[in-house]
N, C-alpha and C positions, 0 to 999 in steps of 0.2 A: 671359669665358673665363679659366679661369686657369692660369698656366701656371706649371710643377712650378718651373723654376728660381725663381721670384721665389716662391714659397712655399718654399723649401727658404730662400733667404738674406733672409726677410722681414726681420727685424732691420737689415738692413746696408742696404734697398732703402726709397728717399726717396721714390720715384713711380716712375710707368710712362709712357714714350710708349708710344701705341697708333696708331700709324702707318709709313708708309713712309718708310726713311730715305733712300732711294735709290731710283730706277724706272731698270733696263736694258732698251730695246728692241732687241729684235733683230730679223734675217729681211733679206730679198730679195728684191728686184725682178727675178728673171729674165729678161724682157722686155727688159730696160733697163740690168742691171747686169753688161756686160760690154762692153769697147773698140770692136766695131761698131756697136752700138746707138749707144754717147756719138758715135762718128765720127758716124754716120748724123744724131743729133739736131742737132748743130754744124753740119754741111753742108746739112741743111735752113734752119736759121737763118740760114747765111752768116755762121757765126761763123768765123775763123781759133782755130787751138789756142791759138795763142800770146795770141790776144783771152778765153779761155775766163775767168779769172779777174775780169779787168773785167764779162764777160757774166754773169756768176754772183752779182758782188756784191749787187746787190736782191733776188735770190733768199733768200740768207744773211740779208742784212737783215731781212727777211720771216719767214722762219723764227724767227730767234731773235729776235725780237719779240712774233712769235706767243707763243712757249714762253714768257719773261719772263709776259706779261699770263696765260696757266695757269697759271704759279706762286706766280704775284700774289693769284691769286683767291681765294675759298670753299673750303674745302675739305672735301668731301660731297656 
């Protein structure tokens, strides 16, 4: 597909990425994403609030682990 900018300054223009420079997700957990819900999911766990950050760490870990080995991968 070509696109008008990089044909107007063909001369000036070395190459093209044809990818995503950046991915923003957004959105909401309704269910989940507001202060009774997190109380209610802590107090099921028998987490204290003040333990919430220690409770949370494998969580984080996991996640951004996940995300790492997607970014790592194949891309297509």
């Amino acid at each position: 597909m070509e696109c008008p900018f990089v044909a107007r300054h063909q001369a000036d223009v070395a190459g093209v990425v044809s990818c995503f420079d950046r991915v923003v997700l957004t959105g909401s957990l309704p269910d989940i994403g507001h202060a009774r819900a997190m109380e209610s999911w802590l107090r099921i766990r028998q987490v204290r609030l003040a333990d919430y950050p220690r409770c949370a760490e494998p969580m984080r870990v996991e996640i951004r682990d996940n995300a790492m080995k997607v970014a790592a991968g194949p891309i297509g």
